[in-house]
C-alpha positions as CSV (number, residue, x, y, z in Angstrom):
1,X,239.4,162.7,76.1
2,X,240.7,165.0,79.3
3,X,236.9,165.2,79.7
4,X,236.1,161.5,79.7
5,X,239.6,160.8,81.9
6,X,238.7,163.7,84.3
7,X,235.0,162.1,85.0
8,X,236.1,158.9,84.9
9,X,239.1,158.1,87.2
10,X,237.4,160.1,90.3
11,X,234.3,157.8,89.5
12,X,236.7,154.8,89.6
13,X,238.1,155.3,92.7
14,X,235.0,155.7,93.9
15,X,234.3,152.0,93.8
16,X,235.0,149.5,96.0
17,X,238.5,147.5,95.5
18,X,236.2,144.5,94.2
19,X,234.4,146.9,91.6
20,X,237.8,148.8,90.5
21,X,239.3,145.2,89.3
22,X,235.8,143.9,87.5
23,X,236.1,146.9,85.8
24,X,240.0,147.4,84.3
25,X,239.2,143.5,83.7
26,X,236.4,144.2,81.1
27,X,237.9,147.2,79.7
28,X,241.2,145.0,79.3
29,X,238.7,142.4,77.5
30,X,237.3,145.0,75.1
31,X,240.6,146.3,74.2
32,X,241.7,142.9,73.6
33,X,238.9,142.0,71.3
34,X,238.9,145.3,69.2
35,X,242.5,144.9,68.5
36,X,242.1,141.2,67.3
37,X,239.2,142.5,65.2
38,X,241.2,145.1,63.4
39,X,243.7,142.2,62.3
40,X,243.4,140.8,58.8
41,X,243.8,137.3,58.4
42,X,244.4,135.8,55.4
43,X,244.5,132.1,54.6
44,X,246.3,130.4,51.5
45,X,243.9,127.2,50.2
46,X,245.6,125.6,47.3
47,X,243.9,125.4,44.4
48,X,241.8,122.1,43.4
49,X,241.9,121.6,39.7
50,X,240.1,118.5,38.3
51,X,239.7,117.3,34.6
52,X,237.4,115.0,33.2
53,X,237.8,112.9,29.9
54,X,235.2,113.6,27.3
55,X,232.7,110.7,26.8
56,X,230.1,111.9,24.0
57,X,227.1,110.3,23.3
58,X,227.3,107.6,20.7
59,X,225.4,108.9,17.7
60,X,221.9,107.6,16.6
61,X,222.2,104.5,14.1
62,X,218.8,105.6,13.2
63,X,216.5,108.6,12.1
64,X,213.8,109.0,14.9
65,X,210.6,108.9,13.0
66,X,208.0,112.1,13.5
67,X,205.9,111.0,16.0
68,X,207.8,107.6,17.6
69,X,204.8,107.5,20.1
70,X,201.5,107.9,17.9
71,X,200.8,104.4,18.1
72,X,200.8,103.4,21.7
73,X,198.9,107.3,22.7
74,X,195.7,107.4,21.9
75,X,194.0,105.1,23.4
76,X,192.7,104.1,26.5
77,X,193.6,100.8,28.9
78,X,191.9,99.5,31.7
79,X,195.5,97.8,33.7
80,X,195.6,93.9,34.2
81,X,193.5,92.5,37.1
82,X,193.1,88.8,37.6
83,X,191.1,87.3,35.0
84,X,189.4,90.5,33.5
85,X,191.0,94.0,32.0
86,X,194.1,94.5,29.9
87,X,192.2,93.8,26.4
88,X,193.5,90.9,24.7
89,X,190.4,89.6,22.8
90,X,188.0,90.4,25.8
91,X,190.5,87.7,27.5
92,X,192.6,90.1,29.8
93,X,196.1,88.5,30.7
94,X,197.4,90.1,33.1
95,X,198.0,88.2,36.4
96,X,198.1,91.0,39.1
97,X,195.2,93.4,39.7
98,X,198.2,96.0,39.8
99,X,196.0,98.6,37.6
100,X,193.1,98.5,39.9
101,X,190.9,98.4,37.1
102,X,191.9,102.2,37.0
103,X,191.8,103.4,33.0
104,X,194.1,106.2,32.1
105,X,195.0,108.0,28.8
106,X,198.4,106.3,27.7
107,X,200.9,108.6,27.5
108,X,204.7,108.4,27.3
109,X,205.3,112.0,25.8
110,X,207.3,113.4,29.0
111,X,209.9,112.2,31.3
112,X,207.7,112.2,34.1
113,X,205.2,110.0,33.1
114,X,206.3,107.4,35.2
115,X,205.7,109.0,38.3
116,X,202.3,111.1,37.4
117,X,200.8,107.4,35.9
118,X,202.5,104.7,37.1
119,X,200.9,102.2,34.7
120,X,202.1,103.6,31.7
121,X,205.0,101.3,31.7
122,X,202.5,98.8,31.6
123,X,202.3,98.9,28.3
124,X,205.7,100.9,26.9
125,X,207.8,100.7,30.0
126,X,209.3,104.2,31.0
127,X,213.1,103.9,31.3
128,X,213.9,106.5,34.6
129,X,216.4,109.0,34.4
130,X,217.9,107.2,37.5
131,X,218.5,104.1,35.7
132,X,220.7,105.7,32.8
133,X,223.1,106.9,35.5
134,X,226.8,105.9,35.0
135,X,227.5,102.7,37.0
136,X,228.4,102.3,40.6
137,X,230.0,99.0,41.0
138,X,229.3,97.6,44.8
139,X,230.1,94.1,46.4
140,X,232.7,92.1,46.5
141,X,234.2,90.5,42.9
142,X,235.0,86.8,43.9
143,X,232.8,86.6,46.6
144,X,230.3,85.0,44.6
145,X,230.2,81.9,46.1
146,X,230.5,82.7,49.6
147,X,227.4,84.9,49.8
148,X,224.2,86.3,47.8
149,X,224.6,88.8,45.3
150,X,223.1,91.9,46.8
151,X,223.1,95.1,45.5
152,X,222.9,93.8,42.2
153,X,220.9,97.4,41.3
154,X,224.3,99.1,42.9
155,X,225.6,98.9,39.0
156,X,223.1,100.4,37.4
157,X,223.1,100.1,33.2
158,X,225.5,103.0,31.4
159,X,228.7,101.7,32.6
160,X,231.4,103.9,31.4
161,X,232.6,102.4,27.9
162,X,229.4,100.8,26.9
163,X,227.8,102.7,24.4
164,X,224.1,102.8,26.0
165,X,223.2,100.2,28.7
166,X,224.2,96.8,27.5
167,X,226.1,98.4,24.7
168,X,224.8,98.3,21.3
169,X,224.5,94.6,21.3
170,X,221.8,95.0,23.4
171,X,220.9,98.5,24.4
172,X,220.2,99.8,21.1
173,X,216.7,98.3,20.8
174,X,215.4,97.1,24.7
175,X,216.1,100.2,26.6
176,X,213.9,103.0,27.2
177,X,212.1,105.3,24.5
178,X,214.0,103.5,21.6
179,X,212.3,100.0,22.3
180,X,209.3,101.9,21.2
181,X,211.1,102.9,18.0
182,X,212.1,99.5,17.4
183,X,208.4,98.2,18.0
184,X,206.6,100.2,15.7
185,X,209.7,99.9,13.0
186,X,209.2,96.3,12.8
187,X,205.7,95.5,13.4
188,X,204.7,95.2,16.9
189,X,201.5,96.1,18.6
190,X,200.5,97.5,21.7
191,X,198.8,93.9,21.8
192,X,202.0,92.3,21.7
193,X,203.5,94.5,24.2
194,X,200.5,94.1,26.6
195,X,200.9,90.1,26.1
196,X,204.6,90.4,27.0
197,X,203.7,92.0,29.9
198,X,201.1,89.8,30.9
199,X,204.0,87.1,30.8
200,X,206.2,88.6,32.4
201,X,203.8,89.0,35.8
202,X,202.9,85.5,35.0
203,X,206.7,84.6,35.4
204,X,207.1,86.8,38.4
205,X,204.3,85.0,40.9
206,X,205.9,81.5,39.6
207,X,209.5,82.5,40.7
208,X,210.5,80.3,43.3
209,X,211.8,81.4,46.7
210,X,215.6,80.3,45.5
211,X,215.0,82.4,42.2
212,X,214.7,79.9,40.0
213,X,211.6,78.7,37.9
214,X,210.0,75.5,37.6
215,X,212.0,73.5,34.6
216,X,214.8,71.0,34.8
217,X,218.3,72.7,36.6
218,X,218.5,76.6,36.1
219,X,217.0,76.2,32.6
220,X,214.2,78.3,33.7
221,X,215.8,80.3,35.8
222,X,217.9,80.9,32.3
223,X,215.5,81.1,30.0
224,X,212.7,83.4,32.4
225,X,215.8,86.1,32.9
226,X,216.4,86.1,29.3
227,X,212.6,87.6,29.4
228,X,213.0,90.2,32.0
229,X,216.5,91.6,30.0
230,X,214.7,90.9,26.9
231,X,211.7,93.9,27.9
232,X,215.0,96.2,29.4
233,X,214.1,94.8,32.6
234,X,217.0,94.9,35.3
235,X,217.8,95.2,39.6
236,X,216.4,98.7,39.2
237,X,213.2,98.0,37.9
238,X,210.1,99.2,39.4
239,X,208.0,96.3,39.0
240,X,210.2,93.5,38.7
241,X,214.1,94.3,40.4
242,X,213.7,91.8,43.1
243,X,212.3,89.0,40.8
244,X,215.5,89.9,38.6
245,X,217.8,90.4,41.1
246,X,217.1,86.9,43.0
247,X,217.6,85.3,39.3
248,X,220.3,86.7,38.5
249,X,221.4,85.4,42.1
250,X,220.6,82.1,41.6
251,X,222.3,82.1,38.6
252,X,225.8,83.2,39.5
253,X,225.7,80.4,42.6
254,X,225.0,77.1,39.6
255,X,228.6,78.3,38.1
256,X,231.1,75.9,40.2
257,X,234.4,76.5,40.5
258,X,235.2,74.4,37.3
259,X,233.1,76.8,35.0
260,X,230.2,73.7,35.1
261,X,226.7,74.1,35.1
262,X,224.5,71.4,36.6
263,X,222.6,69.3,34.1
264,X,224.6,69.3,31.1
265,X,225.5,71.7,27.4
266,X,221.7,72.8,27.4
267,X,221.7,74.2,30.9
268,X,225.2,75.4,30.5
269,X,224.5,77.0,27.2
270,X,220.9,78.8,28.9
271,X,222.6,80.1,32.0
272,X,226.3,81.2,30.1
273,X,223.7,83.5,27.4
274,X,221.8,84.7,30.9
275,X,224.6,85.6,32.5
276,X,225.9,87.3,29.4
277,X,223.2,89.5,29.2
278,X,222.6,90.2,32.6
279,X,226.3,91.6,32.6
280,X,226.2,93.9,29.5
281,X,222.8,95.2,31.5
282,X,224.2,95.8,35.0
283,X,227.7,95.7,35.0
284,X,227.5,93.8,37.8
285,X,231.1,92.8,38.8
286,X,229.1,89.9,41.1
287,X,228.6,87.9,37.4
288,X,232.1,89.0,35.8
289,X,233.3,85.8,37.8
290,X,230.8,82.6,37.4
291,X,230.3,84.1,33.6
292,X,234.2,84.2,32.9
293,X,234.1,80.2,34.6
294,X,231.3,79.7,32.3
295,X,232.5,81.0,29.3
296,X,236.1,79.0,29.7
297,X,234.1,75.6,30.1
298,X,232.5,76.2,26.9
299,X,235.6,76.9,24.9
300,X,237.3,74.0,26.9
301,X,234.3,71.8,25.5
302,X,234.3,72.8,22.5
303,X,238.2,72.1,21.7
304,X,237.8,68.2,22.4
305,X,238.3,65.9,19.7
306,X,235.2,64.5,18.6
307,X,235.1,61.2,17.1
308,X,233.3,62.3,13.9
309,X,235.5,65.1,12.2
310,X,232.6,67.0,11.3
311,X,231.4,67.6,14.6
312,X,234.1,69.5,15.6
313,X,233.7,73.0,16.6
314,X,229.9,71.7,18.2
315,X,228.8,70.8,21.6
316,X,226.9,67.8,23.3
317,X,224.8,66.9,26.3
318,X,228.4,66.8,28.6
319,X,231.1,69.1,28.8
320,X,233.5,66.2,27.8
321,X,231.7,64.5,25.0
322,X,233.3,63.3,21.6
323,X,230.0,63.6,20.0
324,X,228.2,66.7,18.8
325,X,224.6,67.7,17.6
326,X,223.0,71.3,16.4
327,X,220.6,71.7,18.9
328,X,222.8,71.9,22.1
329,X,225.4,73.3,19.6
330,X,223.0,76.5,19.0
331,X,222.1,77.6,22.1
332,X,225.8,76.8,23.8
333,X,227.0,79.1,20.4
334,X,224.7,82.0,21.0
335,X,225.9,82.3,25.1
336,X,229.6,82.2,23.2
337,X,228.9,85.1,21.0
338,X,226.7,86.7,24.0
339,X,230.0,86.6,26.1
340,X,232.4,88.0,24.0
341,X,230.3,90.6,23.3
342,X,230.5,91.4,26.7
343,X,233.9,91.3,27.1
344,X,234.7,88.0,27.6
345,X,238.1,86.4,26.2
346,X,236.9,84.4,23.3
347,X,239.6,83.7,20.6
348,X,238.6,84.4,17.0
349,X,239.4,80.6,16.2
350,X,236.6,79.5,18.5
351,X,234.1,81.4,16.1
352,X,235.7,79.9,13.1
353,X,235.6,76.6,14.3
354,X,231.9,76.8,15.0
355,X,231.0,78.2,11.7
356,X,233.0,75.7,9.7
357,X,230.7,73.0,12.3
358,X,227.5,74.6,11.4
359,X,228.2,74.5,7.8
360,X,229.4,70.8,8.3
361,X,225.4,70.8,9.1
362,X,224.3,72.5,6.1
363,X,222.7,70.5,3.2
364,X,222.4,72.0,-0.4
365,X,218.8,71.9,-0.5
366,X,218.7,74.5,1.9
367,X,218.4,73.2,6.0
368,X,220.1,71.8,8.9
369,X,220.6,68.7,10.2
370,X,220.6,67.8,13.9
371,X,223.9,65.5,13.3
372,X,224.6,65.6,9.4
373,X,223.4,67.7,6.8
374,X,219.6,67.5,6.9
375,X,216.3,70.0,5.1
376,X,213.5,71.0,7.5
377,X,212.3,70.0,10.6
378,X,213.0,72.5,14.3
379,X,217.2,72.6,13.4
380,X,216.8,74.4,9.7
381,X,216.5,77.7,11.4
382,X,218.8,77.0,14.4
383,X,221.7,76.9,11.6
384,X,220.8,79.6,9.8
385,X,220.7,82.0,13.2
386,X,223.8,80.9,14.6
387,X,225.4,81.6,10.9
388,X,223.4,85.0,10.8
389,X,225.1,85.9,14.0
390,X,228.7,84.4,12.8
391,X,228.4,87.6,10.0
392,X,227.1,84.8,7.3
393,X,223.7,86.5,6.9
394,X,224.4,87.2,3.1
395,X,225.8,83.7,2.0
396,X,223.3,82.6,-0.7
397,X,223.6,79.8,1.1
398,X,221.8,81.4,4.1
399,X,219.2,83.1,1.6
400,X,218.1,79.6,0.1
401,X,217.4,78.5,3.4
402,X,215.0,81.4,4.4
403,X,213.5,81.0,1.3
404,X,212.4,77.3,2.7
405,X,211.3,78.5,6.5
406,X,209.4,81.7,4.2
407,X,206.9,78.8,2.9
408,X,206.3,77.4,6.3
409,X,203.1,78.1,8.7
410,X,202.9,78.6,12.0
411,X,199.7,76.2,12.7
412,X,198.4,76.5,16.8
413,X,196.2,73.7,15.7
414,X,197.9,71.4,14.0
415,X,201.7,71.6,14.1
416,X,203.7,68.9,15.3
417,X,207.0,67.9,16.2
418,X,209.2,70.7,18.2
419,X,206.8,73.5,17.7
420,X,207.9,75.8,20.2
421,X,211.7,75.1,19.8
422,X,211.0,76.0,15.7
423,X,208.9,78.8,16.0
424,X,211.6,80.6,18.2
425,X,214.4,79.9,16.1
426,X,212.3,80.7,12.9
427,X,211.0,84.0,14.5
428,X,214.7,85.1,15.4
429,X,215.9,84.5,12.2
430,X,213.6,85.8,9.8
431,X,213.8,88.5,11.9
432,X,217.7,88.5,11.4
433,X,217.1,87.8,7.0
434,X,215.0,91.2,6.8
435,X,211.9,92.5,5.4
436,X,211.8,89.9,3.0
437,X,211.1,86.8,5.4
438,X,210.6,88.8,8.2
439,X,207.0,90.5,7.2
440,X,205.5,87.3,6.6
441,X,206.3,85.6,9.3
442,X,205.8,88.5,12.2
443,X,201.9,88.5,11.5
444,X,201.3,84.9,11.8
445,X,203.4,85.0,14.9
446,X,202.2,87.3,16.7
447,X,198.3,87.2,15.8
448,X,198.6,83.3,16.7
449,X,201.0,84.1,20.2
450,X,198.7,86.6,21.1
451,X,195.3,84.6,20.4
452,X,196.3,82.0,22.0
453,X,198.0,83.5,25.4
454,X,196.0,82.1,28.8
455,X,194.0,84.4,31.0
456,X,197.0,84.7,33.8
457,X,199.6,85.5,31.0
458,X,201.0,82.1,29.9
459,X,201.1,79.6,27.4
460,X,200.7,75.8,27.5
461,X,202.5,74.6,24.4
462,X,200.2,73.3,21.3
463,X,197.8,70.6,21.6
464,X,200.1,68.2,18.7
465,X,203.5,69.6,20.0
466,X,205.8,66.8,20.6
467,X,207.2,69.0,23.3
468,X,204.4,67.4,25.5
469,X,206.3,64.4,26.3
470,X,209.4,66.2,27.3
471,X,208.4,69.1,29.0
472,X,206.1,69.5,31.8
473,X,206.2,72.7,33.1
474,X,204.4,76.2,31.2
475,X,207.7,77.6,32.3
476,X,209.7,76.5,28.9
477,X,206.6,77.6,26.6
478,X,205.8,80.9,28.2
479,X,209.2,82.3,28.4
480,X,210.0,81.4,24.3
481,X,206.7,82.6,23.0
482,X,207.6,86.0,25.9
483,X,210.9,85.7,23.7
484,X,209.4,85.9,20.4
485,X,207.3,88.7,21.1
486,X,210.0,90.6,22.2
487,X,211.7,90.2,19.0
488,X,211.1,93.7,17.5
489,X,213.4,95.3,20.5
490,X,215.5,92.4,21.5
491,X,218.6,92.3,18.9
492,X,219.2,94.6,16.4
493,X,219.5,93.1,13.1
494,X,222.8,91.6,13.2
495,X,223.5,93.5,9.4
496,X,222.9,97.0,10.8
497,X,225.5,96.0,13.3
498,X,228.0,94.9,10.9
499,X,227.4,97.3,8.3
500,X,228.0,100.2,10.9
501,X,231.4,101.3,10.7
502,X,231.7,102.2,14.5
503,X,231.4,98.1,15.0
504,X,233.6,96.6,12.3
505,X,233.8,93.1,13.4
506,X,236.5,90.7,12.2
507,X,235.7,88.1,10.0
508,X,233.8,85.4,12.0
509,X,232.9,83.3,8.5
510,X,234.8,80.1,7.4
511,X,234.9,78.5,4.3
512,X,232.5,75.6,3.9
513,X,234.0,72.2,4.4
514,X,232.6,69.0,2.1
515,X,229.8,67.7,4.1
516,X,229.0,64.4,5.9
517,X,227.0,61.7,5.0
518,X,223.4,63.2,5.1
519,X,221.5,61.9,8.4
520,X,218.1,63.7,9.1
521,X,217.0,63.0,12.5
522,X,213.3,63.4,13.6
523,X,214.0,66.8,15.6
């Protein structure tokens, strides 16, 4: 040190004044810095705990089978292009040339299948990890009829709560892998699945630039939505968000702010059971508000006093009608049962009083009547759906019936009357009565839906329909016969439902009142 201060301060005041203060300045610097650096400083950050609630998965209903694929792997398919490819009897549905005429080896054994062959979902439909995410609701609740419903793919399916996307009600079957499950387990084909896709492209170059469809009111906007949920189909889709998401739209907007739906029961029935399903899929809080409207109406309709006591608990063509008939009655039932399933406040006496109606309808020969008790005709199987779905599906009452629609045909050729209308309702319930009616039935239906499918994916309805003189567009037979074949993943069986002890339902069944003078109308 005396060695470093001896050399140092004679070297110091060596410099000139200027140098001698540049240099005690940096040395002050340094000593500055080196005493700051031999500080510890030591910072306090309160801990951040966080906790989560436990929310297992729901447990499988049902056994995977061995190999859930084996059907739909081994073979190869040449995707739809216009007129030609895509394999149904040389015919080739498919309405977009979206394949290229590109074959690949189907092939839905990984995760990533989506992305490595983009067609595969063509035929299966790969549901993306992305989609399964828990919800994120977005917009603005109540806004619904001050501006469009964007962002409808902002609440994605998986909400927390809902046991799968769309709950079991729905989810269980249409949604990812598992719709394959369900297809093989009750007898579909890949031929089926490539006709419902086929339709379903079909429906998406006919959407019109509101979102709606060509058919009377928001029927087909109703009834073509019903198709796209039906195949799992939502605002996050790959192929088909925007077409869903502008439908869903246009929707929402025919809910005034009375709850009424343009048109009449039918319409409000259609777009109430749309609505209903589009919710459970999406969690959408954008159709929380027009569906609780909707669903209000319906009740509020169905508690007028009609003029014949044995209509009551039914619908007719207005909101405000004393009269009644099963036709309306069904469809306005099933967007009831679709919207308390989603959460909707529907009071157990509302169920009551529409099975106690439908049975009003029921005559002992086993059928329903359109006004009165009544056998055969489009309303037989209407009845027995809506009591399927009520929790009646084991009243022998119910079982004679199937027995009756079990010795019907389904005739392309020749069948008159409401073809279309029947073969729906007849297709949903024997589905609904079990392997009994239901393995019958399926083959005619869907070897005759399939044959008979046009090149672009639709269906005109059957030369001898009587539908002919009421319904113009291929709208309202494409999307039911779209509906049909979607069967196998659509609804579970409404037993397996009830029968599972995680669902316990209440008791939606009513005794049987004596029934009206029998009047069969020509249906």
């Amino acid at each position: 040190m005396k060695l470093i201060t001896k050399n140092f301060l004679p070297w110091l005041m060596s410099l000139t004044t200027i140098m001698r203060y540049f240099v005690i300045a940096l040395l002050f610097h340094v000593g500055i810095l080196a005493l700051l650096g031999s500080v510890k400083i030591v910072s306090k950050i309160p801990g951040i705990g966080g906790s989560f609630l436990p929310t297992p998965l729901p447990p499988q209903s049902d056994e995977l089978p061995e190999d859930a694929y084996a059907t739909y792997r081994d073979f190869d398919y040449s995707g739809p292009e216009l007129g030609q490819g895509g394999g149904l009897g040389g015919k080739g549905p498919g309405g977009v040339p979206t394949a290229g005429g590109q074959k690949y080896s189907a092939s839905i054994a990984q995760t990533a299948a989506g992305a490595e062959a983009p067609n595969v979902g063509e035929v299966i439909g790969v549901f993306s990890e992305a989609a399964t995410a828990i919800a994120r609701p977005a917009g603005t609740p109540g806004g619904i009829g001050t501006g469009p419903v964007s962002g409808l793919g902002d609440a994605l399916a998986g909400a927390g709560g809902i046991k799968g996307p769309g709950g079991p009600w729905l989810g269980a079957g249409r949604m990812g892998p598992q719709r394959a499950v369900n297809l093989d387990k009750f007898g579909g084909t890949k031929e089926t699945e490539r006709a419902v896709m086929a339709a379903l492209r079909w429906l998406k170059a006919n959407q019109q630039s509101d979102g709606n469809w060509e058919l009377r009111n928001g029927a087909g906007a109703a009834l073509a939505i019903l198709c796209f949920l039906g195949h799992g189909e939502n605002a996050d889709s790959p192929e088909f968000s925007q077409t869903v998401s502008k439908g869903l739209e246009f929707l929402a907007k025919q809910v005034n702010a009375q709850g009424v739906v343009p048109g009449g029961m039918y319409e409000q029935g259609l777009v109430t059971l749309a609505l209903s399903e589009g919710f459970m899929l999406t969690q959408s809080p954008l159709l929380r508000e027009p569906l609780e409207r909707a669903t209000k109406l319906i009740l509020k309709s169905q508690a007028i006093p009609k003029a014949n006591p044995a209509g009551q608990g039914g619908w007719h063509y207005a909101w405000n009608a004393n009269t009644h008939d099963l036709s309306v009655s069904g469809w306005v039932f099933m967007a009831l049962k679709s919207a308390k399933t989603a959460g909707m406040d529907v009071p157990q006496e509302a169920m009551d009083q529409a099975a106690k109606y439908f049975w009003n309808m029921y005559h002992e020969g086993g059928g329903f009547g359109y006004s009165g008790p009544g056998l055969g005709g489009a309303m037989t199987p209407v009845g027995v759906l809506c009591q399927q779905f009520l929790g009646n599906g084991d009243d022998k009452r119910i079982k004679k019936t199937l027995d009756n629609i079990k010795k019907t045909t389904m005739d392309w050729e020749n069948d008159g009357g409401w073809t279309m209308y029947r073969w729906y309702y007849a297709t949903l319930a024997s589905f609904q009565g079990g392997e009994q009616y239901w393995g019958s039935w399926n083959r005619q239906m869907r070897d005759t839906l399939v044959k008979n499918q046009k090149e672009d994916g639709r269906w005109e309805l059957p030369p001898k329909s009587g539908e002919t003189s009421h319904v113009k567009s291929a709208v309202y037979s494409t999307t039911l016969a779209c509906l049909m074949l979607e069967v196998y993943y659509r609804y579970l069986p409404i037993y397996q439902l009830i029968n599972d002890p995680r669902n316990a339902p209440k008791t939606d069944s009513a005794p049987a009142a004596e029934p009206a003078d029998p009047l069969v109308a020509a249906r």
